[in-house]
C-alpha positions in Angstrom: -8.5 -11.3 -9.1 -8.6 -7.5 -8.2 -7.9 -7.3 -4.3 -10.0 -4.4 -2.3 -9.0 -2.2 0.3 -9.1 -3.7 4.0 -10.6 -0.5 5.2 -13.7 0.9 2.3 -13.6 -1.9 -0.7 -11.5 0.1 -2.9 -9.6 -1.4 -5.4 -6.3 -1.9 -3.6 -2.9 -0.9 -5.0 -0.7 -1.5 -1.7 0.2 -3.6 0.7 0.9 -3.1 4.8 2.5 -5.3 6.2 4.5 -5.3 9.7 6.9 -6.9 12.3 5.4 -6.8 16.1 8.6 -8.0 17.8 10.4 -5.0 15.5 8.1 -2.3 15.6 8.4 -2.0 12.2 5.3 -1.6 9.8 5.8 -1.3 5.5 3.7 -0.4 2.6 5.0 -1.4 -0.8 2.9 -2.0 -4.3 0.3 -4.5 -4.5 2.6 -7.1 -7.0 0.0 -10.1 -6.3 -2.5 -11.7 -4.4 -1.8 -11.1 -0.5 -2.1 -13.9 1.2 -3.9 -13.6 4.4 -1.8 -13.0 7.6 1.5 -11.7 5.7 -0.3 -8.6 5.0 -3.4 -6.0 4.2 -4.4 -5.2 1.0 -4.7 -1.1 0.8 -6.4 1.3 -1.7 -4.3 4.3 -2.3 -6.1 6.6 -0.1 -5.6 4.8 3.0 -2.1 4.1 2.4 -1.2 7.6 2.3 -2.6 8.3 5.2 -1.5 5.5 7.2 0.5 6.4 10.6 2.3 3.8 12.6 1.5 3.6 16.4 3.7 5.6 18.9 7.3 4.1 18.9 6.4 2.2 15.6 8.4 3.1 12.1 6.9 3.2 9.0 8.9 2.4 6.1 7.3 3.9 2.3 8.7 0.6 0.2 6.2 2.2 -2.9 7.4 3.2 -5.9 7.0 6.5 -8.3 3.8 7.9 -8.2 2.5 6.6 -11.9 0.3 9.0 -13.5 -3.3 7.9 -14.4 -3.2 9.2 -17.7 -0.7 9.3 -21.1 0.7 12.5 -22.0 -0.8 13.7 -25.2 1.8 15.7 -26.4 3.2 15.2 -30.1 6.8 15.7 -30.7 
């Protein structure tokens, strides 16, 4: 099942996902379904332009940028 962006309908590649009492707010890679209340499914846009809330910290759990397409090079 392809999860969509919380904000546009994007296909989603990231997750948000935070901690009220710590102030604390995360993105890491979409790995699975997200199941509703332990996070917000994100397309990449959104996601990298996601700022936390005065006094909040955001922790970037992503990985490596991938790049969409193969090298074509030949050795």
């Amino acid at each position: 099942m392809i999860q969509h962006c919380v904000r546009c309908g994007a296909p989603a590649g990231n997750v948000m996902a935070f901690a009220y009492e710590a102030r604390l707010i995360w993105l890491e890679d979409l790995a699975g379904p997200v199941i509703p209340g332990a996070g917000y499914a994100f397309c990449q846009s959104h996601a990298d332009r996601l700022t936390p809330p005065v006094g909040w910290t955001l922790l970037d759990r992503r990985g490596p940028a991938r790049p969409l397409f193969a090298s074509l090079e030949v050795a």
